[in-house]
C-alpha positions in Angstrom: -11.6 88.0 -173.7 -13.1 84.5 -174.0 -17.0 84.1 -172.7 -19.5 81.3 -172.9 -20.3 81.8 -176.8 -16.7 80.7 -177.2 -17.4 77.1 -176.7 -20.1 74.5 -177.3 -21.4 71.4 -175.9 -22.0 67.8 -176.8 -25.3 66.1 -177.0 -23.9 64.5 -173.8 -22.9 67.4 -171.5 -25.7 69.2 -172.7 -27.9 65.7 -171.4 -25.4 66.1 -167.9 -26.1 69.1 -167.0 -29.8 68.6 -167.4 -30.3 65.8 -165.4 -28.3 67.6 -163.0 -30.0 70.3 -163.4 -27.0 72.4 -163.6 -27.7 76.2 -164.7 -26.2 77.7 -167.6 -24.7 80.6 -164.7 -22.9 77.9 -163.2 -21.8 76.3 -166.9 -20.4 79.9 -167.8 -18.7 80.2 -164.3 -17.0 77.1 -164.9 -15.8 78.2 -168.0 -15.0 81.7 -168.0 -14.0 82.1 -164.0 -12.9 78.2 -163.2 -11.6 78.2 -159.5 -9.0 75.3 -160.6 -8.2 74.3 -164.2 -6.0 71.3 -164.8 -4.7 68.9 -168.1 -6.6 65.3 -167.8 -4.9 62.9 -169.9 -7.0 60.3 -169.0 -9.4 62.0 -171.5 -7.0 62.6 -175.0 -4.8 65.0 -176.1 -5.6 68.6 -175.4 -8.3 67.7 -172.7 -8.8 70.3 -169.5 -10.6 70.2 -166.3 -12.2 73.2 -165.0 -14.0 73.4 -161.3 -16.6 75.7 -160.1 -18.5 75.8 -157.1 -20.4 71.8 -157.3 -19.3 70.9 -161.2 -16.2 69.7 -162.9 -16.1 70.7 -166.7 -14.9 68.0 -169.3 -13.3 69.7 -172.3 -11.3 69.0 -175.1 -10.2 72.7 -176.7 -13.7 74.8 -176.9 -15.5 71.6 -176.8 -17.5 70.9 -173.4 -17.3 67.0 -173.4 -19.1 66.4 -170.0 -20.7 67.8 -167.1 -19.6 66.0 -163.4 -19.7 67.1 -160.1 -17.1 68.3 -158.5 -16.4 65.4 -156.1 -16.0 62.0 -157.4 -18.3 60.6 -154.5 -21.1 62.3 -156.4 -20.4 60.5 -159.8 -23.8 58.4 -160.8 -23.1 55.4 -162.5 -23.3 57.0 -165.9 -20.4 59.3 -165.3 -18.4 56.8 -164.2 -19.2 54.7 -167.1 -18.1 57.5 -169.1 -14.9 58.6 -167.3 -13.8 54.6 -168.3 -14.6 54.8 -171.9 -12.9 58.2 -172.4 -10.1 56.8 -170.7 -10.0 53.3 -172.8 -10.3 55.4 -176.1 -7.6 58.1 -175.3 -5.3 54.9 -174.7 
């Protein structure tokens, strides 16, 4: 069975989710129990989405790239920022 220890974070999610102040029940919800999980090519090869309850999970494999909210209408600047740069360097 796969559980939180399974993954990791970058320096950036890790900075996401506590500006967000995003709790590390509702990271391991997202990962473990995601309500919707979908590809995202917009962020490389092998990238995932996966939704709980406010956030959106970034991941490429085991790696937790970014935390987001849910809704886009949410999105500060700086996730926005970085939704166009992964974009531009999956391309």
């Amino acid at each position: 069975m796969t559980g939180i220890a399974d993954f990791y974070m970058t320096k950036h999610a890790a900075s996401r989710a506590l500006d967000m102040l995003v709790t590390i029940e509702e990271i391991q919800t997202a990962l473990v129990s995601p309500e919707v999980t979908y590809g995202q090519s917009n962020y490389g090869d092998c990238a995932s989405i996966r939704q709980a309850g406010s956030i959106a999970l970034a991941l490429k494999g085991k790696m937790v790239m970014s935390v987001l909210y849910r809704k886009t209408e949410a999105w500060s600047r700086e996730d926005i920022a970085w939704a166009i740069q992964q974009a531009g360097d999956a391309a």
